[in-house]
KELO-242371 format. One record per atom (N, C-alpha, C, O): residue number from 1; residue in one letter; atom name; z, y, x. Coordinates in steps of 0.001 Angstrom, whole numbers. Layout:
N
[NUM,'a','CA',[Z,Y,X]]
...
//
This chain:
80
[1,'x','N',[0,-1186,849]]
[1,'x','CA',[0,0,0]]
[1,'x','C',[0,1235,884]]
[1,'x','O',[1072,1517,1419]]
[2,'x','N',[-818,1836,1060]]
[2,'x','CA',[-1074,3396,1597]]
[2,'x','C',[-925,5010,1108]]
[2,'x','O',[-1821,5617,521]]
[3,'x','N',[127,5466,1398]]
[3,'x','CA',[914,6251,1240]]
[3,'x','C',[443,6882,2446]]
[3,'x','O',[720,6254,3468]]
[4,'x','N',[-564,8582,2691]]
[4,'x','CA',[-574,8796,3660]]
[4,'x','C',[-872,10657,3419]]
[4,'x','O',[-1753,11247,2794]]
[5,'x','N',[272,11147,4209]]
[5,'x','CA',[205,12578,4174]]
[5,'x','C',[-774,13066,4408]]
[5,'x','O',[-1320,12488,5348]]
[6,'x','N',[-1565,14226,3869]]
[6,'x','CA',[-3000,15550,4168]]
[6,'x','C',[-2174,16236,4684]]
[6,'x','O',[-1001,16330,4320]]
[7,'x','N',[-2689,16797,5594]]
[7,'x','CA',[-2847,18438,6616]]
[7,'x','C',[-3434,19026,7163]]
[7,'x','O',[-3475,19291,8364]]
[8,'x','N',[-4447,19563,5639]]
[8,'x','CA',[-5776,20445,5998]]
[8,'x','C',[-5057,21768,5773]]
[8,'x','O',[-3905,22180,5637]]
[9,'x','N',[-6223,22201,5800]]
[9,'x','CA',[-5573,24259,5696]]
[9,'x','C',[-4985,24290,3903]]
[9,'x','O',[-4004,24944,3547]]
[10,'x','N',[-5707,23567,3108]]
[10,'x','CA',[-5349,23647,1986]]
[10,'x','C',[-4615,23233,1610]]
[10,'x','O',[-3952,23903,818]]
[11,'x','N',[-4255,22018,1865]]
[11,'x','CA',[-2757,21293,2061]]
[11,'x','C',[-1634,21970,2083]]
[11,'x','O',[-715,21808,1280]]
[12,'x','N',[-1651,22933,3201]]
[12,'x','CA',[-297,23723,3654]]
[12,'x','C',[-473,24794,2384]]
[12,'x','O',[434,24905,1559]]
[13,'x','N',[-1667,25553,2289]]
[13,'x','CA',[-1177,26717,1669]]
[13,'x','C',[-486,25864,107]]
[13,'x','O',[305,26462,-623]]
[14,'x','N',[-939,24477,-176]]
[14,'x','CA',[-308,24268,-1736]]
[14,'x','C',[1127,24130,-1290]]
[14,'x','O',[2040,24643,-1938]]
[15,'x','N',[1350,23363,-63]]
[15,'x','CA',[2902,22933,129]]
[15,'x','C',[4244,24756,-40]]
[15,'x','O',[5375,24968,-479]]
[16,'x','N',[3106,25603,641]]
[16,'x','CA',[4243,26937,691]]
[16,'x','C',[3775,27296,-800]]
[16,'x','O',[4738,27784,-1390]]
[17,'x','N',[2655,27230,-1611]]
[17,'x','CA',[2601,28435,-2410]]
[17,'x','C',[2961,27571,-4056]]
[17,'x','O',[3201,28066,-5157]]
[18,'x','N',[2860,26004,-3584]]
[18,'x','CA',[2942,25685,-5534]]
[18,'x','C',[4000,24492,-4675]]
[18,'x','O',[4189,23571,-5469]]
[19,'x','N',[4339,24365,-4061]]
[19,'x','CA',[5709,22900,-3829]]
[19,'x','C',[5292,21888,-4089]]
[19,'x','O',[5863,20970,-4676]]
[20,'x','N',[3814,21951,-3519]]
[20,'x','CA',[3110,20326,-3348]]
[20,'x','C',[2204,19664,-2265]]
[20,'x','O',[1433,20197,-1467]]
[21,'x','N',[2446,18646,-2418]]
[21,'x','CA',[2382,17769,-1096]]
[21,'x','C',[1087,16942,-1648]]
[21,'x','O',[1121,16550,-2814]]
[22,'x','N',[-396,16588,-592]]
[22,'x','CA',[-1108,16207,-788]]
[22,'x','C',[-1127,14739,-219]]
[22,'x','O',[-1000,14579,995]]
[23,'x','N',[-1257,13845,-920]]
[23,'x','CA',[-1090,12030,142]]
[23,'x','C',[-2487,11783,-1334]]
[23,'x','O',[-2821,12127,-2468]]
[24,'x','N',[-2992,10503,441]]
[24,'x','CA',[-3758,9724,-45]]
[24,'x','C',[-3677,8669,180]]
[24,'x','O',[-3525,8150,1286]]
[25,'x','N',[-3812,7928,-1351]]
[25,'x','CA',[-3052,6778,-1544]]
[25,'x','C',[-4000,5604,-1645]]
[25,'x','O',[-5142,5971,-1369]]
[26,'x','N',[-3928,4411,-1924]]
[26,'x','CA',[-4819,3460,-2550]]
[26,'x','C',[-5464,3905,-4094]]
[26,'x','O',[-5000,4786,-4818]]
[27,'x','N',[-6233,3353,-4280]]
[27,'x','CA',[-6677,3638,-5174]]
[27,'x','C',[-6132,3009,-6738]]
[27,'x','O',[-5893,3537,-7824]]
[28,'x','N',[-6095,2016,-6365]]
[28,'x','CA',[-4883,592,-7038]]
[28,'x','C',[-3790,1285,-7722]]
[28,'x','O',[-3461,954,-8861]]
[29,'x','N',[-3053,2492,-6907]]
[29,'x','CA',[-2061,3026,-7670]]
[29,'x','C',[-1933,3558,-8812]]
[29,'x','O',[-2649,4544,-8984]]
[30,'x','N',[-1285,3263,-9645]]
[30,'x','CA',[-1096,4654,-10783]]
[30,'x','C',[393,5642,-10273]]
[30,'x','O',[1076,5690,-9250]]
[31,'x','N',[407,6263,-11457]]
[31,'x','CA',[929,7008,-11053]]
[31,'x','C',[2164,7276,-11054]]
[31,'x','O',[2782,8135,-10425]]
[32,'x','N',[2671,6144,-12136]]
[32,'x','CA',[4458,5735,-12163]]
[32,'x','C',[4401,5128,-11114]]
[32,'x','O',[5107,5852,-10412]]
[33,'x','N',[4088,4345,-10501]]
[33,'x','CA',[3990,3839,-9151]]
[33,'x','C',[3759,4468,-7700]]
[33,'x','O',[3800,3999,-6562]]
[34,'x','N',[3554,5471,-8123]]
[34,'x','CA',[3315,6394,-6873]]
[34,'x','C',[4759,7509,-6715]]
[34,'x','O',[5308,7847,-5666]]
[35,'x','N',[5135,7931,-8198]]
[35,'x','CA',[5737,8640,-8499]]
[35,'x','C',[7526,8165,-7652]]
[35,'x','O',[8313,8852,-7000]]
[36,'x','N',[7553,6905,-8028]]
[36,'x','CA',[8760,5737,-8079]]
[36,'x','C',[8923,5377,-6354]]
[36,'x','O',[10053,5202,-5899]]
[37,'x','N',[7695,5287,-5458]]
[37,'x','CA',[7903,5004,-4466]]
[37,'x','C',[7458,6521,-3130]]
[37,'x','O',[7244,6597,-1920]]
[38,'x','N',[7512,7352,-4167]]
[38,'x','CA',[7533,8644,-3384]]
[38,'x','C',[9204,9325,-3159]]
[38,'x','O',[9785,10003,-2311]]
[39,'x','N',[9555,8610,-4608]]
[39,'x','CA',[11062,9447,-4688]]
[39,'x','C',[11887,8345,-3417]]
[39,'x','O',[12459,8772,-2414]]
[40,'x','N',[11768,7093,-3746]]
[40,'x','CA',[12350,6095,-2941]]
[40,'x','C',[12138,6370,-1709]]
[40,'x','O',[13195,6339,-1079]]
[41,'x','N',[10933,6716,-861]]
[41,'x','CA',[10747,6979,619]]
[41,'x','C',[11481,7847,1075]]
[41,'x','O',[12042,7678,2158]]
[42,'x','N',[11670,9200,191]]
[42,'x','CA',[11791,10935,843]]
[42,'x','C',[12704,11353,360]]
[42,'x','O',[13034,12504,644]]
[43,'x','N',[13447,10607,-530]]
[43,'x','CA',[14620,11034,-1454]]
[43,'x','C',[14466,12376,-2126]]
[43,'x','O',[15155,13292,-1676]]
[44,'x','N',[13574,12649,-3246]]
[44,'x','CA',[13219,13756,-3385]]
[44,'x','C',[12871,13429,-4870]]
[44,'x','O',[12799,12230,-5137]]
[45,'x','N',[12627,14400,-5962]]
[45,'x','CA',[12459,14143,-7517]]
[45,'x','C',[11130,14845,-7397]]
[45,'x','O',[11018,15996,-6976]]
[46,'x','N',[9973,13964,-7852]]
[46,'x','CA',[8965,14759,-8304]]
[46,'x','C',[8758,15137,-9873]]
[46,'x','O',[8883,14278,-10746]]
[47,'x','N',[8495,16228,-10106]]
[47,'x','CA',[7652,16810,-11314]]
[47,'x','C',[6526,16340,-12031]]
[47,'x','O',[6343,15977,-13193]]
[48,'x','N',[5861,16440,-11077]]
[48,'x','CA',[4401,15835,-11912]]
[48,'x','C',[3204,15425,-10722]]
[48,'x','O',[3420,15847,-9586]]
[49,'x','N',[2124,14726,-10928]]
[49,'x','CA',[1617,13793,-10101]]
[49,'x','C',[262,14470,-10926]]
[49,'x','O',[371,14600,-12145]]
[50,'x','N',[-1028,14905,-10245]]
[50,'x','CA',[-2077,14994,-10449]]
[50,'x','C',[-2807,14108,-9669]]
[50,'x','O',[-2467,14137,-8486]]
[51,'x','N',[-4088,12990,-10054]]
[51,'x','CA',[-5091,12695,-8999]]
[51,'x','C',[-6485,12710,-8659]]
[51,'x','O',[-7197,12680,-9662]]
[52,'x','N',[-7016,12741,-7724]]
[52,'x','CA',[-8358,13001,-7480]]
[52,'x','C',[-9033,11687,-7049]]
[52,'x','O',[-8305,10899,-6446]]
[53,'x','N',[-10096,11390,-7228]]
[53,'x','CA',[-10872,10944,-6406]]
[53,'x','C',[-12508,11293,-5886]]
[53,'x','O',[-13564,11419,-6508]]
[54,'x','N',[-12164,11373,-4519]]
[54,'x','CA',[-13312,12156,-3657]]
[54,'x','C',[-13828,11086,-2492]]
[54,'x','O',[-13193,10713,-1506]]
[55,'x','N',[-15373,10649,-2962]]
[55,'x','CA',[-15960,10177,-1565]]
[55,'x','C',[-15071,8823,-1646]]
[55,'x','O',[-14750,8373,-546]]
[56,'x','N',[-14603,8071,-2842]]
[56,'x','CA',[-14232,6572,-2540]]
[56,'x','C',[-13037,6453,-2045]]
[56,'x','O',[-12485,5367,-1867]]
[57,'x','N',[-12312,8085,-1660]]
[57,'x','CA',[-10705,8030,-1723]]
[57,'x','C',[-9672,8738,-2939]]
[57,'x','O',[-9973,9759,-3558]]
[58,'x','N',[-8709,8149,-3083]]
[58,'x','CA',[-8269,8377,-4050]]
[58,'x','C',[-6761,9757,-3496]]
[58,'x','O',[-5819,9524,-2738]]
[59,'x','N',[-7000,10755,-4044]]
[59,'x','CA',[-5789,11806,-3417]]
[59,'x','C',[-4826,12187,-4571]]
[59,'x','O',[-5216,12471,-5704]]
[60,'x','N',[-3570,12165,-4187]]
[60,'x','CA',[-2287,12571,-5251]]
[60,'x','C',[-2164,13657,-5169]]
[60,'x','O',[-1792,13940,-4030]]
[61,'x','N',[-2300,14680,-5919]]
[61,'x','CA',[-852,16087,-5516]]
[61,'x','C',[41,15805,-6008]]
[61,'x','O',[79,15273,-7117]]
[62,'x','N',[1174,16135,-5187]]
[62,'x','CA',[2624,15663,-5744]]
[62,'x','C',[3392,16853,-6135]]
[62,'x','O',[3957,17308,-5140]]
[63,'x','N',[3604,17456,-7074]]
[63,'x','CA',[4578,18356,-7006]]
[63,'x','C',[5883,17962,-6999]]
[63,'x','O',[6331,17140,-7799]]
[64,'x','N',[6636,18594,-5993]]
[64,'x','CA',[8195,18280,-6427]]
[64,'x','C',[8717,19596,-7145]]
[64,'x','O',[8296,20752,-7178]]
[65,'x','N',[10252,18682,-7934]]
[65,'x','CA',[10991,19614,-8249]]
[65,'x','C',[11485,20809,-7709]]
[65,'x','O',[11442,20937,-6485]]
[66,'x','N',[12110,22026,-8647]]
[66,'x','CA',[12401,23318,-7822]]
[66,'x','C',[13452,22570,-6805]]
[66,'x','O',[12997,22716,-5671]]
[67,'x','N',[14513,21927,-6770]]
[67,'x','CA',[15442,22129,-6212]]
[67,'x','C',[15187,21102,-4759]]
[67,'x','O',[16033,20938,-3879]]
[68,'x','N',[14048,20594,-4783]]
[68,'x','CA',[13145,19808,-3436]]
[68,'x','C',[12259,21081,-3185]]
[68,'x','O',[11737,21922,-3916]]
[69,'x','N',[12319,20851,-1814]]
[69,'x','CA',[11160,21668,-919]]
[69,'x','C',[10192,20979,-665]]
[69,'x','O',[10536,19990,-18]]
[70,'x','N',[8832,21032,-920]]
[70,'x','CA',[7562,20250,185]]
[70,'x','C',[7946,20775,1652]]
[70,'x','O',[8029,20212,2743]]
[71,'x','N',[8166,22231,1169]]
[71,'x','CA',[8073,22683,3228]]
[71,'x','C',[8845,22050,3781]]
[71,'x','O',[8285,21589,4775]]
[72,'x','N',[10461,21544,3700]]
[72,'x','CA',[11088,20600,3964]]
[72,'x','C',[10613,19536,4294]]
[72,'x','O',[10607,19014,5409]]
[73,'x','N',[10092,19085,3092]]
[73,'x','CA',[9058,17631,3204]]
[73,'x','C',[8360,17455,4524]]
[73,'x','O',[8527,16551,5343]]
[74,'x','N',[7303,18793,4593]]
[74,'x','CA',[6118,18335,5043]]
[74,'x','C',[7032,18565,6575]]
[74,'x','O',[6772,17772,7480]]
[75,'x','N',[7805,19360,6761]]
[75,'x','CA',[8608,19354,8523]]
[75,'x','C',[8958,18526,8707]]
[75,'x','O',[9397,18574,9856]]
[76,'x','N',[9151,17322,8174]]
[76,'x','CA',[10341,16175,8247]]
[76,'x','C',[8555,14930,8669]]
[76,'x','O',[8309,14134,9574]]
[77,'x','N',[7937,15305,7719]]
[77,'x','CA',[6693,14256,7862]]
[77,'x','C',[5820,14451,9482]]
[77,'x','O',[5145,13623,10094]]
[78,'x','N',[6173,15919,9839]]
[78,'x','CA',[5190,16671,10501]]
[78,'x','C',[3965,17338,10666]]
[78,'x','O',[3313,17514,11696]]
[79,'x','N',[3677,17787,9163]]
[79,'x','CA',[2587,18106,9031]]
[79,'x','C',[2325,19409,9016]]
[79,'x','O',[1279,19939,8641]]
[80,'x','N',[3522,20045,9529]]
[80,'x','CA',[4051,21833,9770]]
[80,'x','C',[4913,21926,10949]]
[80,'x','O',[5375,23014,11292]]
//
């Protein structure tokens, strides 16, 4: 199962400006399932889960809750 952080330019500006974190996942996933093993990894409550698929990959935005940081997140992942 592939769980894997983005850190393009657009990436960062969503992580500072909307408190979301971009991973690309399997495609296989839904999204209670993504949701369930995002909180379990990072200890963190997400909000809501949007997904894309681009070019045969499948991408999550994750928003977390107010009282979770992505910027937190993404320093801890290293993607800032």
């Amino acid at each position: 199962m592939k769980i894997q952080a983005i850190s393009t330019e657009k990436a960062v500006k969503m992580i500072e400006a909307e408190n979301t974190i971009l991973f690309l996942i399997d495609r296989k996933m839904d999204k209670n399932g993504l949701k369930k093993k995002i909180e379990e990894l990072f200890n963190v409550k997400v909000e809501k889960i949007r997904t894309h698929i681009r070019k045969g990959e499948k991408i999550a935005f994750v928003k977390l809750k107010k009282e979770n940081s992505a910027l937190d997140l993404a320093t801890k992942l290293g993607l800032i």
